[in-house]
N, C-alpha and C positions, 0 to 999 in steps of 0.2 A: 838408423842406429842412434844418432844423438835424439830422438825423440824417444826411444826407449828407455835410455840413460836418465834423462830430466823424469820420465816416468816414474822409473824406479827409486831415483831417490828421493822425490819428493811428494811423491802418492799423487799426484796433479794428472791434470791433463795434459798433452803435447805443447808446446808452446811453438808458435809458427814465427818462426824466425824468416821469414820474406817479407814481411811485414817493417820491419827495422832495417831500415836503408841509414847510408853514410851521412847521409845530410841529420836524418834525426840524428846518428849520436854527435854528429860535432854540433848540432844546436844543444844539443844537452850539456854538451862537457861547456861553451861556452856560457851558458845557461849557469853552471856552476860552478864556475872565475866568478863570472861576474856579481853572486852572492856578497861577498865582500868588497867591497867598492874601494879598495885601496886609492886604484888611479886618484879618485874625485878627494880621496883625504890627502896627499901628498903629493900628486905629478900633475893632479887633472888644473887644466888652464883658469878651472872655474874656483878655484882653493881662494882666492881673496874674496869673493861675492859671500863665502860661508862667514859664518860669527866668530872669525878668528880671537878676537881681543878678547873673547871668553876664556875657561877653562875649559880643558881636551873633553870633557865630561859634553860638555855644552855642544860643542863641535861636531861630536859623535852623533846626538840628537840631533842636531841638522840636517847630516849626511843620513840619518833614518829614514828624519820627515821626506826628503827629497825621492828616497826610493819606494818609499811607502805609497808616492801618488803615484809613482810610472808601473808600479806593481798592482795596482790596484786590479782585483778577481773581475772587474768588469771593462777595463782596457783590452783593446782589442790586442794581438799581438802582433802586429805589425807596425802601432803605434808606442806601443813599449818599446818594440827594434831600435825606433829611431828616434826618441827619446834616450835611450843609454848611449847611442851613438855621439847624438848632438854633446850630452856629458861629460862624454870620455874623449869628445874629439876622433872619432871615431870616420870620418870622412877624409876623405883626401883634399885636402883647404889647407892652406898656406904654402908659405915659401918650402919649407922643409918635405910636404908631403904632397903637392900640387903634380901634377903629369904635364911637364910642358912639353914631351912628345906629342901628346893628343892634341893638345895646342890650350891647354889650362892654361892662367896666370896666377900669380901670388898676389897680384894687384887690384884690388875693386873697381869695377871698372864705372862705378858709379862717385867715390868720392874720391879715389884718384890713392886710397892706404891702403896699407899692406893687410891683406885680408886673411883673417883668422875666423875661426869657429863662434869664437865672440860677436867678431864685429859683424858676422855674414848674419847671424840669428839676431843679433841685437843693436849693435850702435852704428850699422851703415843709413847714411840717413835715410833711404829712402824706407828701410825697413822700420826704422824709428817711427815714422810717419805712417805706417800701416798696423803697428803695435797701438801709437796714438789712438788712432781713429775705433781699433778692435775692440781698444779696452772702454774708449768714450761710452758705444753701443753696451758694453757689459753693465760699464756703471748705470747707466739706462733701465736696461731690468733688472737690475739686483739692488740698483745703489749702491753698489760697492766699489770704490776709488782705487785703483789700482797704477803702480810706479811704472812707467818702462822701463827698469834699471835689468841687470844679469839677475837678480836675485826672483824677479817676481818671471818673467820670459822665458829661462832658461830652467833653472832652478824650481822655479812653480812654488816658491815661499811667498807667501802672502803676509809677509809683516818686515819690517825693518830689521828689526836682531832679533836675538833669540830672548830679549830681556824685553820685550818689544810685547805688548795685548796681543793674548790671541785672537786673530780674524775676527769676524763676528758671525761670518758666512761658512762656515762648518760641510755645510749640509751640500756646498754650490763644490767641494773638491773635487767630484767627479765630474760631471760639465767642464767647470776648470782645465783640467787636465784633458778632455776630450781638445775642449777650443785652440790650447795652447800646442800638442801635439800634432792634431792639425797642420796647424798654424806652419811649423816643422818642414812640413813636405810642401806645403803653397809656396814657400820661401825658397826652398832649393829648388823646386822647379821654376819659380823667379829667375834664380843667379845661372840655373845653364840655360834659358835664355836669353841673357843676358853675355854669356860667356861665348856661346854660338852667334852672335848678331841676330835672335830672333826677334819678332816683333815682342816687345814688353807687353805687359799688363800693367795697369793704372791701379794706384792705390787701392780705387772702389770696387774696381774689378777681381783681385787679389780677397778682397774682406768679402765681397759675392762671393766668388769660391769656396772660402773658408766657410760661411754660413752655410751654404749648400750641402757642403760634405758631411757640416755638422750636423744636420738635418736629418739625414740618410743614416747616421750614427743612433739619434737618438729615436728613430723607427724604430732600427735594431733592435735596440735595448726595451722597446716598448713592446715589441712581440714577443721578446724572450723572457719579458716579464710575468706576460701574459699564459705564454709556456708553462710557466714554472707556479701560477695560482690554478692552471687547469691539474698541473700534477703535483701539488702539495694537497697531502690528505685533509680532511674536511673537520676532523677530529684535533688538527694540533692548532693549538694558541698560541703565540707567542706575543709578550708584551711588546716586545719593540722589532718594528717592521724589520723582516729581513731585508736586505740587500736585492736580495732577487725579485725582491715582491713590485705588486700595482703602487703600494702605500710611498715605498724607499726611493721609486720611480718619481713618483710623481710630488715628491718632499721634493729634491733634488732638482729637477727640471721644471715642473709647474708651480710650484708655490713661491719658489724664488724667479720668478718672474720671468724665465729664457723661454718659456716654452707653453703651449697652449694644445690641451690635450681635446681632438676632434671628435664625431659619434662614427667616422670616414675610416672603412677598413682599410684601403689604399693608403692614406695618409691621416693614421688616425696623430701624428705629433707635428705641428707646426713649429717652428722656430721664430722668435719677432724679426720680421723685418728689419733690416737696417734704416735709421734714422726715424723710427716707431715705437 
């Protein structure tokens, strides 16, 4: 009956409604909160790391650029999830939001401070020390010097203020934001074993993983690239690489220096080595 109804008035075809389960609409409806980033201009924990001492004008472009990398058409989404999460504070970490039923603490159990969303992704030391080391190997193949502060970690700004040179490295946003979301989930799966008494992972160990996963990402993106030159018609030109293309791929990952593309179907993208 309701397939006849939707017929009727819209000349269409049935629309199958079994298909749209509860889960898709509540990721939708939060999908469309989250459009306006209020939390991160007013309540989010991260509001000092943005270009306050600017005008609101300035402020707002910040709060852009930052949604602009986790949004990005070629972030997976799962790595967006937790990304807005990290943002918004969005996990259960600290005193206020911690489950000490399950047997969570408010407390770090690595520097002995009250552990926020901050300092769990950024300023516990040991996580300092593995931002260190991350960014050492990035400056490696890019040359590009990067801060461990909230702004460049969390945030994913790659300049000081907003009055600040733009980057020089443009083109490494996406890599970027692969490495650092990452980064995200190797760090929480750190702190609950840490939180459970499991055996730790050592710094080099933690930055191995994180290269690995990156690794496997930038396959991804290297088939899908490949995907999408087998089915782009033969007829259109475009002056500037798309996104999706061999060309946009390989600006992005091999020219800036993260990555070495093989003649190897299995592993046709290499990632450099650490300390290489």
């Amino acid at each position: 009956m309701l397939s006849c109804i939707f017929t009727t008035i819209t000349n269409t075809p049935p629309i199958s409604l079994e298909k749209i389960t509860v889960r898709d609409i509540r990721k939708d409806t939060i999908a469309k909160k989250w459009k306006i980033p209020r939390t991160l201009d007013k309540e989010g924990i991260y509001s000092d790391a943005l270009d306050n001492n600017s005008n609101r004008k300035n402020n707002k472009k910040e709060i852009k650029e930052v949604f602009d990398l986790i949004n990005h058409p070629l972030l997976l989404g799962s790595l967006n999830e937790n990304a807005y999460r990290v943002i918004h504070s969005g996990y259960w970490i600290g005193t206020n939001k911690c489950n000490t039923r399950r047997g969570d603490s408010s407390v770090c159990q690595i520097c002995k401070e009250e552990e926020t969303v901050k300092h769990m992704y950024c300023e516990c030391n040991k996580i300092q020390a593995f931002w260190k080391k991350l960014f050492k190997w990035w400056e490696h193949c890019t040359t590009e010097k990067l801060n461990t502060n909230v702004r460049t970690t969390i945030l994913g700004i790659r300049k000081e203020s907003f009055h600040s040179q733009q980057t020089l490295f443009p083109e490494t946003a996406l890599p970027f934001t692969y490495l650092r979301t990452i980064a995200y989930g190797i760090i929480r799966k750190e702190r609950y074993k840490i939180q459970k008494n499991f055996k730790h992972s050592s710094v080099d160990d933690m930055i191995k993983e994180t290269l690995q996963s990156l690794q496997k990402k930038a396959n991804m993106l290297y088939h899908k690239a490949k995907q999408w030159e087998k089915w782009r018609s033969p007829e259109s030109k475009e002056k500037i690489s798309h996104r999706y293309s061999i060309s946009y791929f390989k600006e992005c990952w091999e020219e800036s220096g993260i990555a070495k593309i093989t003649k190897t179907h299995i592993l046709p993208v290499i990632i450099r080595a650490q300390g290489h």
